[in-house]
N, C-alpha and C positions, 0 to 999 in steps of 0.2 A: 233536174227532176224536182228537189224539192223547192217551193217558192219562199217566199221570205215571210207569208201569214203562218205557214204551216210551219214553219220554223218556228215563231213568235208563240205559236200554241204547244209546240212541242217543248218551249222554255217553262211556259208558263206551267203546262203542269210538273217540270221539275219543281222549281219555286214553290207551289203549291205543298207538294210533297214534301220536299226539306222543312217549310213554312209548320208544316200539320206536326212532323214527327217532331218538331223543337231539337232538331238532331246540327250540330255544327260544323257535320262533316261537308265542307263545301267540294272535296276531291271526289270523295266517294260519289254523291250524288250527279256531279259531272261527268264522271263516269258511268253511270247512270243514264244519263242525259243521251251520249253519245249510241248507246247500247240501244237505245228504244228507237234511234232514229235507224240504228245500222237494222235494226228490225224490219222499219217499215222498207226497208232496200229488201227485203230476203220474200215479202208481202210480195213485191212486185215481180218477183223472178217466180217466187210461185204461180201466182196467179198467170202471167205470161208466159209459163211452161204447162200450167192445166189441160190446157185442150190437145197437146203432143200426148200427154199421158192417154187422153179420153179418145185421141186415133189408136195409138195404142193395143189399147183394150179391146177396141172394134176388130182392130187389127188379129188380134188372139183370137177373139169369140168366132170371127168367119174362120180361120183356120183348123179351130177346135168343128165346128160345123162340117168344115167338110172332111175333113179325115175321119169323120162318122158316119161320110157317106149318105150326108143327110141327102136326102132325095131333091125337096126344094126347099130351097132356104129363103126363107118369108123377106122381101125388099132386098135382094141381092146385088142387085145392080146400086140400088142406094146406097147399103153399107158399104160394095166398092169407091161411088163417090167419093163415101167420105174418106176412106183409107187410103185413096188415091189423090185428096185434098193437096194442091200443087201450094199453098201458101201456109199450108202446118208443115207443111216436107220442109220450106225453108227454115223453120224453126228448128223441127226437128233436128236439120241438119249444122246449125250453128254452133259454131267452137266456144263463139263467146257463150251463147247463153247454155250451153253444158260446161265450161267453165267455169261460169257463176253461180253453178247449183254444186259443181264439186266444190270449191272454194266457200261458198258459205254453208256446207253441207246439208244440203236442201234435198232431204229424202222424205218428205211426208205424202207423198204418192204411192210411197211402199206400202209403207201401211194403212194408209186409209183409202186402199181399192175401194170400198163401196159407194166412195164420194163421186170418182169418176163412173159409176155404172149410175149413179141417180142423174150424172149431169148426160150421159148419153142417152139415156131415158127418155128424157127430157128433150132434148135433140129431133131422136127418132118423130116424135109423137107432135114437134112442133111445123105449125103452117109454112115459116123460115124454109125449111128443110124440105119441104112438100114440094114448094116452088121450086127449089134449086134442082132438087131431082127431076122436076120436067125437063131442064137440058140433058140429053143424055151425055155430052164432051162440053160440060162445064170448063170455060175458061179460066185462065189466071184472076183475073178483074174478077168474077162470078167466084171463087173459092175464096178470096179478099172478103169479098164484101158478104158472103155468109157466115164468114169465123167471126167478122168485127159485130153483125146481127146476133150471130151467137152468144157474143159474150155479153153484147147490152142487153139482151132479150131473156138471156137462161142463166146465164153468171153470174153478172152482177145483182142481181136483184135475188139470189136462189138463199133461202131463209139458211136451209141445212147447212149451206158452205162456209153461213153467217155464225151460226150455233158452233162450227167445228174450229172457224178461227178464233172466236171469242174465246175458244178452252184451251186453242195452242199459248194463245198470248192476248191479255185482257185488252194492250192499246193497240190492236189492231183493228180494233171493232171504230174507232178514231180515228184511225190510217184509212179502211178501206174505201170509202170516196174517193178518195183523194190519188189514192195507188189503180185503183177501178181506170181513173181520166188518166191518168197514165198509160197504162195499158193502151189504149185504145187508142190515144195520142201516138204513141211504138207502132202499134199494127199497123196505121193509117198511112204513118211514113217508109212504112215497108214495100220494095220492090226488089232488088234481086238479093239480097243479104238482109240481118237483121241486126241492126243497131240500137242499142242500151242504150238507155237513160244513163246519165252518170247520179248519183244521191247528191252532190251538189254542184250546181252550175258553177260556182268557180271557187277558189281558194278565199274569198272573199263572206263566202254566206257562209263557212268553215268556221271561220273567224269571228261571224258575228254572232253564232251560235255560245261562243263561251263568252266573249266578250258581253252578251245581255243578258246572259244566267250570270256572272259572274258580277257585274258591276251593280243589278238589282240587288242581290242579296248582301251583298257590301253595304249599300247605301240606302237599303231600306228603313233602317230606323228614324232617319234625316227624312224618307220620304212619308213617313209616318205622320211626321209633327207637321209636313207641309198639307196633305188631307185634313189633317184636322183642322189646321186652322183655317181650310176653305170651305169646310160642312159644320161653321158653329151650329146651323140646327139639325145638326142630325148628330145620332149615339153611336159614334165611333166604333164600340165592341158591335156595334148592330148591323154595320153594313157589312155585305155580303165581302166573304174572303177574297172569291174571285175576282170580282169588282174591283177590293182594294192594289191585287197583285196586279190589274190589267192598268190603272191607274199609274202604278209604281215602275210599271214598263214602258208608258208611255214616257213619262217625269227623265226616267233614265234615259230615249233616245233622245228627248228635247235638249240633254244638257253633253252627253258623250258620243254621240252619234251627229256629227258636224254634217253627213254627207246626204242625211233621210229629211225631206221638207217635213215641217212640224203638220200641215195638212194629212200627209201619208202616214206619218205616224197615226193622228186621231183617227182617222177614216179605218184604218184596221182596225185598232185595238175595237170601235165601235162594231164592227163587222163580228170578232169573235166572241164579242158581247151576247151577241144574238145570237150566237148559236151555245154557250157555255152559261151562260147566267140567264137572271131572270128577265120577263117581257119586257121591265123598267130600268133595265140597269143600262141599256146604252142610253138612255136620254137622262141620268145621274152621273154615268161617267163622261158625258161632253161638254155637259157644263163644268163638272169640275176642272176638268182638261182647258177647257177655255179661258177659267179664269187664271189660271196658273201658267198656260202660255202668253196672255195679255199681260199680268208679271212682271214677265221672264223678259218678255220682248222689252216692258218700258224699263226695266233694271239692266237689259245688254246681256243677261243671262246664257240667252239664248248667241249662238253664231253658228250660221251653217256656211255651207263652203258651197260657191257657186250661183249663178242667177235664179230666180224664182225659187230657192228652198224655203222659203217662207208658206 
């Protein structure tokens, strides 16, 4: 699930943090480290258990409806649709992902019923749903490919559900792109079972998670004096923090990371440039990345393991 940028950002704003607080506790904030990611895993069980909660609810309100004897109930055949949705049934009925909600005790659907009646709302009222209801025996494929509309169309973009996870937990609001293409990535691969993302593709991106939080902040004062002495025209105290830290992460795979071409490293760190710093800083930080690889390579500095890691 998680890739190796969104790791790289989820380092970087530790670094930043320890960085800001002048705090030495390198465990603590590791710890730290580890908690924000196991976060963004809890992001994605939610959001992939949302719309079971939002049949649900449909599920109750028609029930509540007719044990009142309600005479007609306005879109009945619809709301059946959807509570008869043969591709949330599978969800629904998954050990693993009701496992993963007991296990990381994912109950904020309890309490915040209002979220899923704004997103059926939403639902009801949407053209998506208009179409789907002109079949009246919606197929499997047709219930697929309405939840995956649903969720690009009404979920991911829905401000409210944006405002509610930004107050459960600030760096989700940072996660949620990223756990969103997730999601939908999961649905898309779904046909008769539901299989989880794992939070990291192998024991390897495990490991480079502390291994590049830890070996930056070790060796950042070293990497300090090498900025400087590649921006004599520029005021050290002036350049942006982020900048300096995305710099000081790159500096680190170029020399401890044998196994990442020095290209892949620059081309990310430039990439989270543009979305974390200013409009100028990836074209500040490639030059200084450049010269300090060119260096590296004529000093032997540099050694990767392997053809074309250069």
């Amino acid at each position: 699930m998680l890739n190796r940028r969104h790791i790289r950002i989820k380092v970087m704003q530790s670094i930043y943090a320890l960085l800001k607080s002048k705090s030495d506790n390198i465990v603590r904030e590791e710890k730290f480290l580890y908690f924000s990611i196991d976060k963004l895993y809890n992001l994605y069980v939610l959001q992939l258990s949302l719309l079971v909660e939002v049949q649900g609810l449909a599920n109750r309100r028609l029930a509540i409806a007719q044990k009142s004897r309600v005479s007609a109930i306005e879109n009945k055949q619809a709301k059946e649709n959807f509570i008869q949705n043969k591709f949330l049934k599978i969800l629904a009925e998954s050990t693993s992902l009701s496992e993963k909600i007991a296990n990381h005790k994912i109950d904020n659907w309890k309490e915040a019923t209002e979220y899923l009646q704004v997103i059926y709302d939403k639902i009801q009222q949407s053209t998506i749903f208009s179409k789907y209801n002109e079949n009246e025996t919606p197929s499997f494929k047709d219930d697929k490919e309405l939840v995956i509309a649903i969720f690009k169309e009404i979920i991911a973009p829905n401000e409210k559900l944006y405002d509610y996870y930004e107050d459960q937990y600030i760096g989700w609001i940072d996660d949620l792109p990223f756990v969103n293409t997730a999601v939908v990535k999961t649905y898309s691969k779904l046909k008769n079972n539901l299989v989880l993302a794992d939070l990291y593709k192998d024991e390897e991106d495990r490991i480079f998670v502390k291994e590049l939080f830890k070996k930056v902040i070790l060796h950042h004062t070293e990497f300090d004096k090498e900025i400087d002495e590649k921006t004599p025209n520029w005021d050290y105290d002036r350049i942006a923090e982020i900048d300096l830290i995305l710099i000081k992460m790159a500096i680190c795979e170029f020399l401890y990371f044998p196994s990442i071409p020095t290209k892949v490293t620059i081309n990310e760190y430039l990439e989270i440039a543009k979305d974390y710093s200013s409009d100028k800083s990836s074209f500040f930080i490639n030059g200084v990345l450049d010269k300090i690889e060119k260096e590296y390579q004529k000093s032997k500095k540099i050694n990767k393991i392997g053809r074309g890691l250069l």
